[in-house]
GULUMMI-890488 format. One record per residue: residue in three letters; x, y, z of N, C-alpha, C in turn. Coordinates in steps of 0.2 Angstrom, whole numbers, plus 5000, padded with zeros to 4 digits. Layout:
REM GULUMMI-890488
AlaXYZXYZXYZ...
//
This chain:
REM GULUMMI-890488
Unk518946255031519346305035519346365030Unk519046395030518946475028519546515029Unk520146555024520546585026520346665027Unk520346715031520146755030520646825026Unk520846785021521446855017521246795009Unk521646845005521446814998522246784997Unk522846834999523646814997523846745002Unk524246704998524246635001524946635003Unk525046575007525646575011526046515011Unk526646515009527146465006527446445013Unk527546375016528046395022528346315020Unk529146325020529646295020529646255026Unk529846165025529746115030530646105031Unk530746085037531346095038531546055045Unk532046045049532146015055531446055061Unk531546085060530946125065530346115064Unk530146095059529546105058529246015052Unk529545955054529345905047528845865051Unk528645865058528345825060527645835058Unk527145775060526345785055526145825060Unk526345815068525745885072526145945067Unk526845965067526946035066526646045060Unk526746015054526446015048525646055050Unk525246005055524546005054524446095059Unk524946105064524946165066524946215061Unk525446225053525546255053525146275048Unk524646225045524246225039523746285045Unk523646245052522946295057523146365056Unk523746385058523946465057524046495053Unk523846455044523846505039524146465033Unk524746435035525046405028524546345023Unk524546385016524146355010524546305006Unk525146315007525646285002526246275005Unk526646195005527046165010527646175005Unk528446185007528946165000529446135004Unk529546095000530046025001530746064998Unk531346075003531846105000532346054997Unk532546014992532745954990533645984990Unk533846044991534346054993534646005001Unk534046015005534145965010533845905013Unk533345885008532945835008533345765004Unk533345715007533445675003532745635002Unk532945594998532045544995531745525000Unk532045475007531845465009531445525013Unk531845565015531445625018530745665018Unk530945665009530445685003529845645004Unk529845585002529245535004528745555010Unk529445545015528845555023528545605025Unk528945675022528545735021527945755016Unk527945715013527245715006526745655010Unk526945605014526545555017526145615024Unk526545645025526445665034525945735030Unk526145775025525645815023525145795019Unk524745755015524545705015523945705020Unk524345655025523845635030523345695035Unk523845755035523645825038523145825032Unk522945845026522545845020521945805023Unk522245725024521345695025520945705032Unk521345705034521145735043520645805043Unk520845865038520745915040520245935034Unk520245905028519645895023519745955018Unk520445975018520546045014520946005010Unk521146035004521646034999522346074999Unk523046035001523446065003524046074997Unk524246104996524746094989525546094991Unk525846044987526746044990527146064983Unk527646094986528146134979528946104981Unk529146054977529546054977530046084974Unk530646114978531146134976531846114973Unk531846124968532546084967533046114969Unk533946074971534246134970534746174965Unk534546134958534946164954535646174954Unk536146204949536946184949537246244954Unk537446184958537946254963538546244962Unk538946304961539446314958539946334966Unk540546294964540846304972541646284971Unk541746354973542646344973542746274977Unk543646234976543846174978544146214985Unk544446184988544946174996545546204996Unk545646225003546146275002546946215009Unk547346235005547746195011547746205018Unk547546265021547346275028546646285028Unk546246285024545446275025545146345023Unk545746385024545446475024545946505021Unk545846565020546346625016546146675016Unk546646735019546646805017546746845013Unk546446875008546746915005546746975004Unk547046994998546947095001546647104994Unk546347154996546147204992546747244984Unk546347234978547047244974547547194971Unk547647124975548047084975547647014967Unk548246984967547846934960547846854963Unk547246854961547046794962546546744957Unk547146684957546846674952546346594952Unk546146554948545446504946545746484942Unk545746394942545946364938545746304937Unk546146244936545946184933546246134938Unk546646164943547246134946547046084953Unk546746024952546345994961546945994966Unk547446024966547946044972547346094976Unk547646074982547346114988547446194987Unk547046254988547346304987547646344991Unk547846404990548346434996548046524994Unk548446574995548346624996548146674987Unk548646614985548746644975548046634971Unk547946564973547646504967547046474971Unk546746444968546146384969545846364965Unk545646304967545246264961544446264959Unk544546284953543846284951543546244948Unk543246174950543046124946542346114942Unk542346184938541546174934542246204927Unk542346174922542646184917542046234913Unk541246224912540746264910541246344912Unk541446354919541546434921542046464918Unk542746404919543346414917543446434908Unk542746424905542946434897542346494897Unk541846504900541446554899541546624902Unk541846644906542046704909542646744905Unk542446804903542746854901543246904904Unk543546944903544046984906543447034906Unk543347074912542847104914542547084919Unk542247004919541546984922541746984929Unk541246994934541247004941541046914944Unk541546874949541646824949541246844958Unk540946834962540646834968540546764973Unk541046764975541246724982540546724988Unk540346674991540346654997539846724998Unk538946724993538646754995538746824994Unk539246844989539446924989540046954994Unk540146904999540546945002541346945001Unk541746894995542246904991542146924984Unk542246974982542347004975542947024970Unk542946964967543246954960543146964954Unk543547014950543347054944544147014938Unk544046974931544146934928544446984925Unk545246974925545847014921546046984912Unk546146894914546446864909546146814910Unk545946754903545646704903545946654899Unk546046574899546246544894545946494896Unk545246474896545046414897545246374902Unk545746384905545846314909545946354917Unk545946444915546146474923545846534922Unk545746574928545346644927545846704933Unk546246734929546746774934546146834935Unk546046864941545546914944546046924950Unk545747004950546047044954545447054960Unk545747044965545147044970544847134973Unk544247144970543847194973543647204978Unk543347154983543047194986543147134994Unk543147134998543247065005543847045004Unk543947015010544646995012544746885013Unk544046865014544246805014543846735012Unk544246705010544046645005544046565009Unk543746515008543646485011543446405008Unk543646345010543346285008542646305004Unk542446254997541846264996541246314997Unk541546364996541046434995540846444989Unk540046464989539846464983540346514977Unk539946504971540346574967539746584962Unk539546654961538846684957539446704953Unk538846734948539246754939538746794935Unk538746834939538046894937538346934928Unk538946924929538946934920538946884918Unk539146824918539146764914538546704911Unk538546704905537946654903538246604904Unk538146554907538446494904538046444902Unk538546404896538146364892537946294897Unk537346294905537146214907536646244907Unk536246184908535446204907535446184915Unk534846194919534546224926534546164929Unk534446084923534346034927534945984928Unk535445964937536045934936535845854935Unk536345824937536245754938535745734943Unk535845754949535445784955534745794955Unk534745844952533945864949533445834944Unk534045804940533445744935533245694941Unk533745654946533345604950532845634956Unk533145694959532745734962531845714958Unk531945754953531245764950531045694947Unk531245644946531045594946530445574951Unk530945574955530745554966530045594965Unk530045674966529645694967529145674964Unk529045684956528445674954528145624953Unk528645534957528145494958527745514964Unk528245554968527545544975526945594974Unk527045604969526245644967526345744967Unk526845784969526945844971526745894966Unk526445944968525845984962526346044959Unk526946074965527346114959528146094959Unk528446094956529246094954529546164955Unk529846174957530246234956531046254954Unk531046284951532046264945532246334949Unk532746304950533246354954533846374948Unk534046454949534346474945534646444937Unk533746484934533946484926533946554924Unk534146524918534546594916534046604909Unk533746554904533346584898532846534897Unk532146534896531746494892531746404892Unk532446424886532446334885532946314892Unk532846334899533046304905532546274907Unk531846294904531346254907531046184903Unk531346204895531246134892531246044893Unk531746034899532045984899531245964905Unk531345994912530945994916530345974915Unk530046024907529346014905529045934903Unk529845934899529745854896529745804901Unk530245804907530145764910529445764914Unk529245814914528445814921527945794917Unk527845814910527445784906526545814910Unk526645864912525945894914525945854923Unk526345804924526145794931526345814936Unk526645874935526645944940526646014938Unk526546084939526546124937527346154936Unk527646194933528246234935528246294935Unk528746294940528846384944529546384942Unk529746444940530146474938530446534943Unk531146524948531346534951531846614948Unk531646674948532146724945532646744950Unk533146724950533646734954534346784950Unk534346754945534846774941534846854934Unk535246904934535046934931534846924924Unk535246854920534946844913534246834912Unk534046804919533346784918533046844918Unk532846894922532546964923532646984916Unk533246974911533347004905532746984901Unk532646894901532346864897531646874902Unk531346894905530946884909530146874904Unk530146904899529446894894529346844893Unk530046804890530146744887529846684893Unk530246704899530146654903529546644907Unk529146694908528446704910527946654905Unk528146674897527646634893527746544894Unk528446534896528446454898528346424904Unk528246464908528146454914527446434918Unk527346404921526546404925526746464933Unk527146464932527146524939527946534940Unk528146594942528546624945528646634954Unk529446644955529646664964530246704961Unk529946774963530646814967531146784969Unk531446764971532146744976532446774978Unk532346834981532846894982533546884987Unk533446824987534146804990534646824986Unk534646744982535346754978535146824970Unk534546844970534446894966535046974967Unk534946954975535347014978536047034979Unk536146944976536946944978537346954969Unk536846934965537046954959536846994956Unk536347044959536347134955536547164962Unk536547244963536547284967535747284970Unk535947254977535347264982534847314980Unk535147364979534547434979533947414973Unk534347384968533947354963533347304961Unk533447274968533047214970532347244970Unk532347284974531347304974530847334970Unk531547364963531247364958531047314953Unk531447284954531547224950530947164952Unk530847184960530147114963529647154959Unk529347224960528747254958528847244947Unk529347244945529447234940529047144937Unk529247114941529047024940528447014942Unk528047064947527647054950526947064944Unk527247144943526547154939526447124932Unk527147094930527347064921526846984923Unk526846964931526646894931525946894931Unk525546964935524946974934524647004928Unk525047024924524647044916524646964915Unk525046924915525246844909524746794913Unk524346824919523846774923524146724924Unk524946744928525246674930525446684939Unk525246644942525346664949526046674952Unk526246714956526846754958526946754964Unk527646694969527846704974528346774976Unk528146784983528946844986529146804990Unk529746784989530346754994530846764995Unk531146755000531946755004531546825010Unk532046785018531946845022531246895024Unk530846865023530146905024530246935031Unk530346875035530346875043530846845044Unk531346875043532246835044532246825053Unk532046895055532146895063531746835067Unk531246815065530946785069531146695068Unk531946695064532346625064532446625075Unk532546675076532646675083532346735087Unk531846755086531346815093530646785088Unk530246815092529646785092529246845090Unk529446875087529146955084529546965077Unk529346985074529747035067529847095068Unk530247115066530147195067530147235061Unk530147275061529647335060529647335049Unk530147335049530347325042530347275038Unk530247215043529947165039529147155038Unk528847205044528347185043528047245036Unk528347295036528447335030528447285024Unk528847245022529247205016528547155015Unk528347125022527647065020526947115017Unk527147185018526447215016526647255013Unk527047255007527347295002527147214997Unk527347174997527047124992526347094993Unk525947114998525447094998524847164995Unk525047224995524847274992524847294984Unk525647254985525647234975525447184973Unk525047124974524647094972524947024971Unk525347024977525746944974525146884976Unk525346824972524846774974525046744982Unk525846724981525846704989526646724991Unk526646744999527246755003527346695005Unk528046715004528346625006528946635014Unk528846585018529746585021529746525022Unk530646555022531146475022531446485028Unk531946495032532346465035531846495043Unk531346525045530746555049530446505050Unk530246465047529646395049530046335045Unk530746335042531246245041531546245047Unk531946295050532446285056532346335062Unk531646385060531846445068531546425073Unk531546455077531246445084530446455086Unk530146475082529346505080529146495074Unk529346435072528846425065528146445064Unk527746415069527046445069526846495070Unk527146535075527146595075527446635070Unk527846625066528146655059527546655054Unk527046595054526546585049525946625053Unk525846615058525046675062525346735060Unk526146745060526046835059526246855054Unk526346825048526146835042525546855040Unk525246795041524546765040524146855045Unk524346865049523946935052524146995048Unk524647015046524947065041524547035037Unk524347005031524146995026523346995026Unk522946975030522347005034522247095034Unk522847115041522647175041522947225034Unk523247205029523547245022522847245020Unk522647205019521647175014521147205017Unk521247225022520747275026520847365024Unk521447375023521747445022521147495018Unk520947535018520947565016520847585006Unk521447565008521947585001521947534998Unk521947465000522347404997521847384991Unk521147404991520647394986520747454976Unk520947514980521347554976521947534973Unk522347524976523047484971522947414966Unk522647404972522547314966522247354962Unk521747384960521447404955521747444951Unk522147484950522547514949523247454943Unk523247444944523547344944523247324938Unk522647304937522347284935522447264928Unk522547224923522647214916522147214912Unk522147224907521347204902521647144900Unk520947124901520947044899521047014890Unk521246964890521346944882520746944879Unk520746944872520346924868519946874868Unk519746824872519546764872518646774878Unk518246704875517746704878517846704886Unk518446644888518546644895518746704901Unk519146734896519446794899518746854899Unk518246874894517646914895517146894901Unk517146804900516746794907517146794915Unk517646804915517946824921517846884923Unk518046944917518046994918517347014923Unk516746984918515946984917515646954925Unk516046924928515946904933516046944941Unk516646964938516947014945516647074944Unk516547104936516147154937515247134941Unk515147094939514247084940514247094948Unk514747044950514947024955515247074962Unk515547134961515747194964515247254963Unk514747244958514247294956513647264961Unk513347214961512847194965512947154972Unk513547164972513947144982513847074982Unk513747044978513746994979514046934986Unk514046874986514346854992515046804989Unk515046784983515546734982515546724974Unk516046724969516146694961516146624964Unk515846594961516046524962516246494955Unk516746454954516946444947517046354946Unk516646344939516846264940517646254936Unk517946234939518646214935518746144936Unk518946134930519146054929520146044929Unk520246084923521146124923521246154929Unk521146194930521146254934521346304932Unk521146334923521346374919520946424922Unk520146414923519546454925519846494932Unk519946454936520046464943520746544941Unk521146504937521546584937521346624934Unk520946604929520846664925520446744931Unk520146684935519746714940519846764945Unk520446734944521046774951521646814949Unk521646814943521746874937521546934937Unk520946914939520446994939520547034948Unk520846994952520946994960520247024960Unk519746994962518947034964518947064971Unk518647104973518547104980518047034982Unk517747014980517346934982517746884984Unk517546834987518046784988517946724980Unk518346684980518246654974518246574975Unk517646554976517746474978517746434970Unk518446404970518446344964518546284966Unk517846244962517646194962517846134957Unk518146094960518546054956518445964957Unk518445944951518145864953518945824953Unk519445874951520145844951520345884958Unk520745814962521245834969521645884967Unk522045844961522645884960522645964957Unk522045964954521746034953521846084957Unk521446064961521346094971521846114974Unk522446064974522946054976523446124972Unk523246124965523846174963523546244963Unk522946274966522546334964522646344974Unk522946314976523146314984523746374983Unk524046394977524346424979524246504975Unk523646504972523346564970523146594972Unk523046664971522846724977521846704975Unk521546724980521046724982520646674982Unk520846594979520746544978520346494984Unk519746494989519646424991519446374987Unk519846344986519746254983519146204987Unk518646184983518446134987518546084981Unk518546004982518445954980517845914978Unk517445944973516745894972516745864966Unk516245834965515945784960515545844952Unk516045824948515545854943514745874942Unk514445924941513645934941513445874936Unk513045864937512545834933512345864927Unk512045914930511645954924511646024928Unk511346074923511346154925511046154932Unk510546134934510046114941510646094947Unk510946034945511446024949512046064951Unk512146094944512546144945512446194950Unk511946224949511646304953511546274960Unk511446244962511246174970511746164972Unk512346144969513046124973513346184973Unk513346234970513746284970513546324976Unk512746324977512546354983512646324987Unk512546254988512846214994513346244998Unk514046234993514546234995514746304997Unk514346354996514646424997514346435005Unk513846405005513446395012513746345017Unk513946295015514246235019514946285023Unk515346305016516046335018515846405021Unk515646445023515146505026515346565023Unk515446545015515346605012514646635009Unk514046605010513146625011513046615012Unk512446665017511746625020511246635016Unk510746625019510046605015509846665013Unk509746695009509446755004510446785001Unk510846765003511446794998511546764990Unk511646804986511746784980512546784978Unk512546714974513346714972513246704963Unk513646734960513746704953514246644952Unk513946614948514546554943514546544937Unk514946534936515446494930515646454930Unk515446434924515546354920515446344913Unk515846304911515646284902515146224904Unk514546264896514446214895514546194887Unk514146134884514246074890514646054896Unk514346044901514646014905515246004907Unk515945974909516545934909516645934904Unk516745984900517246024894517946074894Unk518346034897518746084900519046134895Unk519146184897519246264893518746284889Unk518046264893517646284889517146334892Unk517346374897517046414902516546444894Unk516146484896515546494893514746524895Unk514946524904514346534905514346594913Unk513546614911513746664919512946654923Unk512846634927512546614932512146644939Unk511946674940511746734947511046704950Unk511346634957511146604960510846644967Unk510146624970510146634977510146584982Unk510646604987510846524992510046534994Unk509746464994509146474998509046425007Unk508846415009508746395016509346315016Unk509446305021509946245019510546265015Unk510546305010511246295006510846294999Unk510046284999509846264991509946314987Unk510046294979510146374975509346384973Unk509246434971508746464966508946514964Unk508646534956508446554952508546654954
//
C-alpha cells in the first residue's frame, strides 16, 4: 500500500476508535503510526491494542509502528469541601500541606516537590490556564498567592508551573510499570510526557535499553530552554502544543513549533505536530478553515509526522479525521511552493561518509528524475539520514529487521518494506529493483538509485551509491 504524500500520520487509539476493523480502517485512510495513550489505557488494554494492530499488520503486509505514551507526573490540587470555589480576582489564596478538604481561602497541595520549589513571583496555573495564581510568600510546607486571572477552582484540577523547575525526573511510579508493560509487548516508540532537561531522558533510556526508540515530548518551557541538549538525547521529538500553550503565552507557540521543527531537522531527528490539528472534527464531519491552515503550516515546514488525539480516540469521524488530513497533506506536496520551502530548509549535511552519500543520492537522484532512492538499512540510521535530505523522490527503505520498518513508519518520506538481506551486490541491484516495481514505484526502463554498505550487513556502514534499471518484471540491470 503506497501512501501518496511523504509526511506521516500519528492517529491516537481510543474508545472510538480500539477495535481491529477500526484500526485496520484507519491504517486504509492514511494512518502510519498508532499511539497508545497510557494516560488511559491500562495493560490489559495496552496488550489488546498491540495484539489487534499487530494482526491489521499481518493481514495487510505493511509495517505499522506504535508509540507509546506515557503519562508522566501530574500534578493536582486536593478537594475542596463543597467540590468547587469561587474566587475573585486580587483576593489570597493559598497551597499547603494540609489534607483537610479545601474551602474558599486554602487547599491542599499534595506534591511536597512544588510546595519547596516555587518562588515568590512564580505563576502557579490551575485547571489548564483558566485559574491564575501568582506566588507572594513561600515556606516549604504553603504557597500564599494572589489570584490573577479566573474565578474558579475545583476537585483535582491540574496545576502547570511555567516558572518552576522542579527537582523529579519525567518517570513516576506509574510510568516505570507502564514502560515495563509496553516494552515487553514489543512497541517501537515511548514517548515521556513533560520533561523539563536532558537527564529526564536518562532513566527511560536505561530502562529500554535500545528496545524502543524515545520521543521527547516539548511541552514545558524549560525544555524549549534546553532544547539542544534535549534533541542530542533524543531519537525524536512532538510538539505538544496543548499543554505548551498553557504554560507560555499562546501567541508564542507557533514560534516556538517552527523553532523545534527546523532544530529537529538540522539534528536528522524525526518531528511530531500535535494537540488540535482537527479539534472540530471530535464532532462535525469537516474541519474548518483554520485548521485546515494549521495541518498545512506543519506540513510545509517539513515535520515528519501530524498527529491527533481526541479526533480518531473518542470523536465522531475518526476515519474521516485521518482521510482529511491524509488529503491536506497530499494537496500541501503538490503545491507549487511546497518543493521551494523544503528546500530552503535544508541543512548541510555532517562531515561523515554516510551523510555525503545521502546528500549524493538525492542530488544524482533530483538531477536525473529518477524514480526512487532505495536504501538498504539494517539500524534505520541510513533510512534517516535519507529523509534528512527530504528529496523530491520517494524513499523506499529496506530492512531485514521488522522492528526497523516498524520505527522508520514514522519518518517523513519513508516506505518501509521488510526483506531478506542481499546476498551479494547482484542480489542487491535485483531486489531493490524488484521491490520498487513490486510496490509501483518503477516500471520497466525507470531507473532508481541505491544505497548500501558494503561489505554487506554492516550496519553504519553505508558506503556505496548504485544507479539501477528496473528491467521487465521488476529485474535490475546495470
Amino acid at each position: 500500500m503506497r501512501r501518496s504524500r511523504k509526511v506521516k500520520i500519528l492517529a491516537t487509539l481510543g474508545p472510538a476508535s480500539s477495535s481491529e476493523a477500526m484500526i485496520k480502517s484507519l491504517f486504509q485512510a492514511g494512518a502510519d503510526v498508532f499511539r497508545i495513550n497510557m494516560s488511559h489505557a491500562d495493560h490489559t488494554l495496552m496488550r489488546e491494542l498491540v495484539r489487534r494492530i499487530r494482526a491489521v499488520e499481518t493481514e495487510l503486509g505493511r509495517p505499522i509502528g506504535i508509540l507509546a505514551d506515557l503519562q508522566g507526573p501530574k500534578l493536582r490540587v486536593g478537594k475542596f469541601a463543597n467540590g468547587k470555589e469561587m474566587l475573585e480576582i486580587g483576593q489570597t489564596f493559598t497551597l499547603d500541606d494540609d489534607p483537610k478538604p479545601g474551602d474558599a481561602t486554602r487547599v491542599c497541595l499534595p506534591h511536597p516537590e512544588i510546595l519547596v520549589s516555587v518562588q515568590p513571583g512564580h505563576r502557579l496555573l490551575i485547571d489548564d490556564g483558566r485559574l491564575e495564581l501568582r506566588a507572594v510568600a513561600c515556606d516549604g510546607r504553603s504557597i500564599t498567592c494572589t489570584v490573577v486571572a479566573g474565578s474558579r477552582i475545583s476537585d483535582r484540577k491540574g496545576v502547570s508551573l511555567p516558572d518552576t523547575d522542579l527537582p523529579v525526573g519525567a518517570l513516576t511510579e506509574k510510568d516505570r510499570s507502564d514502560l515495563d508493560a509496553v516494552l515487553a509487548e514489543g512497541v517501537d516508540w515511548i514517548a515521556l510526557s513533560f520533561i523539563q532537561r536532558p537527564e529526564d531522558l536518562a532513566e527511560a533510556r536505561k530502562i529500554a535499553r535500545g528496545r524502543a526508540l524515545i520521543l521527547s515530548k516539548i511541552e514545558k518551557p524549560q525544555a524549549v530552554l534546553r532544547l539542544a541538549e534535549i534533541i542530542e538525547l533524543s531519537d525524536a521529538l512532538m510538539v505538544a502544543r496543548g499543554d505548551l500553550g498553557v504554560e507560555m503565552p499562546l501567541e508564542a507557540v507557533p514560534g516556538i513549533q517552527k523553532q523545534i521543527t527546523r532544530a529537529a531537522r538540522r539534528a536528522g531527528k524525526p518531528v511530531v505536530i500535535a494537540t488540535q490539528m482537527l479539534e472540530s472534527m471530535i464532532s462535525a464531519p469537516v474541519p474548518t478553515r483554520a485548521e485546515v491552515s494549521d495541518v498545512a503550516t506543519a506540513v510545509f515546514e517539513g515535520a515528519d509526522a501530524i498527529m491527533l488525539s481526541a479526533e480518531s480516540a473518542a470523536g465522531e469521524y475518526p476515519v474521516e479525521a485521518v482521510a482529511t488530513m491524509s488529503r491536506i497533506a497530499q494537496r500541501v506536496e503538490q503545491d507549487p511552493t511546497y518543493a521551494t520551502i523544503i528546500n530552503a530548509q535544508r541543512s548541510e549535511p555532517e562531515a561523515t561518509g554516510a551523510d555525503a552519500i545521502s546528500l549524493a543520492s538525492r542530488q544524482i537522484a533530483e538531477t536525473l528524475k529518477l524514480s526512487a532512492i532505495v536504501t538498504y538499512t539494517s539500524s534505520g540510521t541510513t533510512g534517516l539520514r535519507a529523509a534528512r535530505e527530504r528529496p523530491q523522490v520517494p524513499i523506499i527503505a529496506l530492512s531485514p529487521v521488522v522492528e526497523t520498518a516498524r520505527r522508520l513508519s514514522l519518518v517523513w518520506g519513508t516506505h518501509c518494506v521488510v526483506t531478506e538481506d542481499a546476498q551479494d551486490l547482484d542480489d542487491m541491484v535485483n531486489r531493490a529493483c524488484r521491490i520498487a516495481y513490486e510496490e509501483g514505484f518503477g516500471r520497466p526502463g525507470d531507473r532508481i538509485i541505491i544505497t548500501a554498505g558494503v561489505p554487506l550487513r554492516t550496519p553504519g556502514a553505508t558506503n556505496m551509491l548504485r544507479i539501477a534499471y528496473v528491467g521487465a518484471e521488476g529485474r535490475g540491470g546495470a
